[in-house]
C-alpha positions as CSV (number, residue, x, y, z in Angstrom):
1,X,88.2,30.5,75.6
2,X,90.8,32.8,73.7
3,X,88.5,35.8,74.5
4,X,88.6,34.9,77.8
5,X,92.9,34.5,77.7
6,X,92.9,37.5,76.0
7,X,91.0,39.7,78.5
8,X,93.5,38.2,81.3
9,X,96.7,39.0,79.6
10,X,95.2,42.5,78.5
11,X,94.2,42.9,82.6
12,X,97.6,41.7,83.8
13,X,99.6,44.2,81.3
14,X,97.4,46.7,82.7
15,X,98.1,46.0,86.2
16,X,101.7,45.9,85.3
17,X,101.7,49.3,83.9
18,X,99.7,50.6,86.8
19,X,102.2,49.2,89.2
20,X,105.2,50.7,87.6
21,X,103.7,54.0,87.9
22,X,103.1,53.4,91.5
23,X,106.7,52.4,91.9
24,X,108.1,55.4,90.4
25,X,106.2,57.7,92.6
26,X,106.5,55.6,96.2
27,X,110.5,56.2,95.4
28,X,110.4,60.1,94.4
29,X,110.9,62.6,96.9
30,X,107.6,64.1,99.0
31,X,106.2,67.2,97.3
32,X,103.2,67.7,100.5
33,X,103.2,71.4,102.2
34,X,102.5,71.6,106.0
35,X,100.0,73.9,105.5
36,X,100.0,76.4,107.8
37,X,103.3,76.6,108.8
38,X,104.3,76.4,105.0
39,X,102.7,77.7,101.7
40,X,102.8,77.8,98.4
41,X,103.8,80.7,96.1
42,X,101.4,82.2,94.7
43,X,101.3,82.2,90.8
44,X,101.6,85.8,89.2
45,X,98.2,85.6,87.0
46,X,96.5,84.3,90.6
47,X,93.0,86.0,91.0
48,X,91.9,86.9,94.3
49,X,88.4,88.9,94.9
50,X,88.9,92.6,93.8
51,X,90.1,95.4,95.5
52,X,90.6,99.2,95.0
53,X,94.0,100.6,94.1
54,X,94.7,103.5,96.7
55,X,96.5,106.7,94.5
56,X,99.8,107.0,95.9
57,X,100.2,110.6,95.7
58,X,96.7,111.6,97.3
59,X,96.7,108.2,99.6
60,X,92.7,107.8,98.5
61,X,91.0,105.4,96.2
62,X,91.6,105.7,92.7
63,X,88.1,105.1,92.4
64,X,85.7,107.9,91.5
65,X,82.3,106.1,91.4
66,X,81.9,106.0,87.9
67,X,79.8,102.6,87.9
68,X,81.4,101.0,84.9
69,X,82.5,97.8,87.0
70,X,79.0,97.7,88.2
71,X,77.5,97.6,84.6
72,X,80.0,95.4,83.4
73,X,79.4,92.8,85.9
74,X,77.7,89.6,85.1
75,X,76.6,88.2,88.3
76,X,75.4,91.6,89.6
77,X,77.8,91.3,92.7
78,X,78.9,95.0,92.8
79,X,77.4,97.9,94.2
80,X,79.0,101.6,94.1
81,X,78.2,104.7,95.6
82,X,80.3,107.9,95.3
83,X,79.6,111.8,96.0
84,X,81.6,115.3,94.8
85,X,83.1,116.5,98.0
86,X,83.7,120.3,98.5
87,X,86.4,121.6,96.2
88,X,87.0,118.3,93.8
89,X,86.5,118.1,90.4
90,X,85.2,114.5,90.2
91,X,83.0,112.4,92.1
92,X,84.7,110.0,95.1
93,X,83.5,106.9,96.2
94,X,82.0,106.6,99.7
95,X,81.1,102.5,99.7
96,X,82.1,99.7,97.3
97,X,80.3,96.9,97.8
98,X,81.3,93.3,96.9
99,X,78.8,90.3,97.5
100,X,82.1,87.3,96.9
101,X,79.4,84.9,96.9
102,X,78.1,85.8,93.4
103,X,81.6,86.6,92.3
104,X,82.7,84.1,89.5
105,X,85.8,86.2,89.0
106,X,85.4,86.6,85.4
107,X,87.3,89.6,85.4
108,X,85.0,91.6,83.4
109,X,84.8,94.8,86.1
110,X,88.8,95.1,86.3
111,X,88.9,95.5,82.2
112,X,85.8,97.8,82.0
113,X,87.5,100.2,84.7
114,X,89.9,102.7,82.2
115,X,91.5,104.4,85.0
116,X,92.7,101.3,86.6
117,X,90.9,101.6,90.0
118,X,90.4,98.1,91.0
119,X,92.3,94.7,90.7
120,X,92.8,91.3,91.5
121,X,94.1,90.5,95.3
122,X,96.4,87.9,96.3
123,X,94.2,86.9,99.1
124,X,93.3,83.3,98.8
125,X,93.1,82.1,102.2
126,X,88.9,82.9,102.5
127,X,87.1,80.3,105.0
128,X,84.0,81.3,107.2
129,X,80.8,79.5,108.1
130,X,79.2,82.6,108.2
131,X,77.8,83.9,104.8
132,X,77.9,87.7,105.5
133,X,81.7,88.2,105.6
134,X,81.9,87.9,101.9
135,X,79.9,90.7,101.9
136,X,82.6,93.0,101.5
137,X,82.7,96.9,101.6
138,X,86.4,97.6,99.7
139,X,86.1,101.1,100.6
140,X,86.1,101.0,104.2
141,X,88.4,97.7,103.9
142,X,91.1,100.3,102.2
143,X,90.5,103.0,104.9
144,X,91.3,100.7,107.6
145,X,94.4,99.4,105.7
146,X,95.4,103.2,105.3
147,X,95.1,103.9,109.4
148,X,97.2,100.1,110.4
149,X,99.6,101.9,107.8
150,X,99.3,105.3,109.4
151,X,99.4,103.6,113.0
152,X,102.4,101.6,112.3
153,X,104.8,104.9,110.9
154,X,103.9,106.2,113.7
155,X,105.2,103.4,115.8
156,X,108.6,102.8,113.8
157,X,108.8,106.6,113.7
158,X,108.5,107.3,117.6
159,X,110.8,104.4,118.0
160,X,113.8,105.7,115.6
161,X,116.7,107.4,118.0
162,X,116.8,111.2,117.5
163,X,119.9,112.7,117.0
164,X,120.9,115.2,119.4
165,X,120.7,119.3,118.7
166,X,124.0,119.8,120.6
167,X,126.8,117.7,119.3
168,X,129.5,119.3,118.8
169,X,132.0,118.8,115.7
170,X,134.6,115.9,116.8
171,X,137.9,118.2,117.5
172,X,140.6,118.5,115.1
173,X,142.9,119.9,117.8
174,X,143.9,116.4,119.7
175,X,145.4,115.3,116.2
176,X,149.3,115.4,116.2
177,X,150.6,118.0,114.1
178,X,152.7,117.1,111.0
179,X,156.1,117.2,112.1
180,X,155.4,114.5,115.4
181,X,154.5,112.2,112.5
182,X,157.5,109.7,112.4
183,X,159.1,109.4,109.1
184,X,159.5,106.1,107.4
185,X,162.5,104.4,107.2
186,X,164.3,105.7,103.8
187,X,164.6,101.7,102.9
188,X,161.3,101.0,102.5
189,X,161.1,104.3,100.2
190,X,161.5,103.2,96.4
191,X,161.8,107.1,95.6
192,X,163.8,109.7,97.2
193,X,161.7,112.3,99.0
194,X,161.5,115.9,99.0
195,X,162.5,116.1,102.5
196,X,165.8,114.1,101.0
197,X,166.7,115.7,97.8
């Protein structure tokens, strides 16, 4: 009999407990996001699936197909291919595969790569029903990138008004000359002029 009186006050303090926590979250303020017309920021450290890093004084991949991000990958989800073009000193890649369905973005491949090639995206929103589009090639993902870039100078450029060749100087002649200036009163002067000594 006591066990039994004991389990129901033990059950009744826990559903009082349980209750108060409810009540202190019905009356807080709504924290949901109307996802897509709103979203989140992004955290800092977020990882996305890799990508290369385009060299911003050449405008190509950093990446020279040295296949240490290949090696260094666990899940065998990366596959490089590079070639030495006419006149370059190193190799340059020419197809960077990612398969994003082995990827357990570990992160070993962005530490293994010394010249700091590839990274972490801030893409997050991925959703298909179709398997082959994580089967990324980053190479020609970053070309296209590089041409909408290209494209859309172009656009903002064509658009920007050009200033005409033939404009003249604005004249100096309509100006009044000196002495058609009207003097101020001599009240409002706290010093005597030059005019006046």
């Amino acid at each position: 009999m006591k066990n039994s009186l004991k389990e129901i006050v033990t059950g009744f303090g826990s559903l009082v407990t349980g209750m108060k926590i409810t009540l202190g979250q019905f009356f807080k303020p709504s924290v949901t996001v109307q996802y897509p017309h709103e979203s989140l920021k992004m955290a800092t450290r977020f990882r996305g699936h890799i990508e290369l890093v385009r060299d911003p004084e050449t405008g190509k991949p950093k990446c020279f197909a040295c296949k240490l991000c290949e090696r260094a990958c666990p899940s065998d989800c990366i596959t490089v291919d590079g070639a030495k073009l006419d006149g370059a000193k190193k190799k340059s890649v020419t197809e960077y595969m990612l398969d994003f369905t082995k990827c357990s973005l570990c992160g070993s491949c962005v530490e293994a790569c010394r010249d700091g090639a590839i990274r972490f995206s801030r893409e997050y929103n991925l959703a298909s029903t179709s398997k082959e589009q994580f089967i990324m090639d980053l190479f020609k993902r970053l070309e296209v990138e590089s041409q909408e870039a290209e494209r859309l100078q172009a656009t903002v450029n064509s658009q920007a008004p050009v200033p005409e060749a033939n404009t003249a100087p604005p004249s100096t002649a309509s100006a009044p000359p000196l002495s058609a200036v009207p003097a101020q009163p001599a009240a409002l002067d706290s010093q005597p002029t030059a005019a006046a000594k």
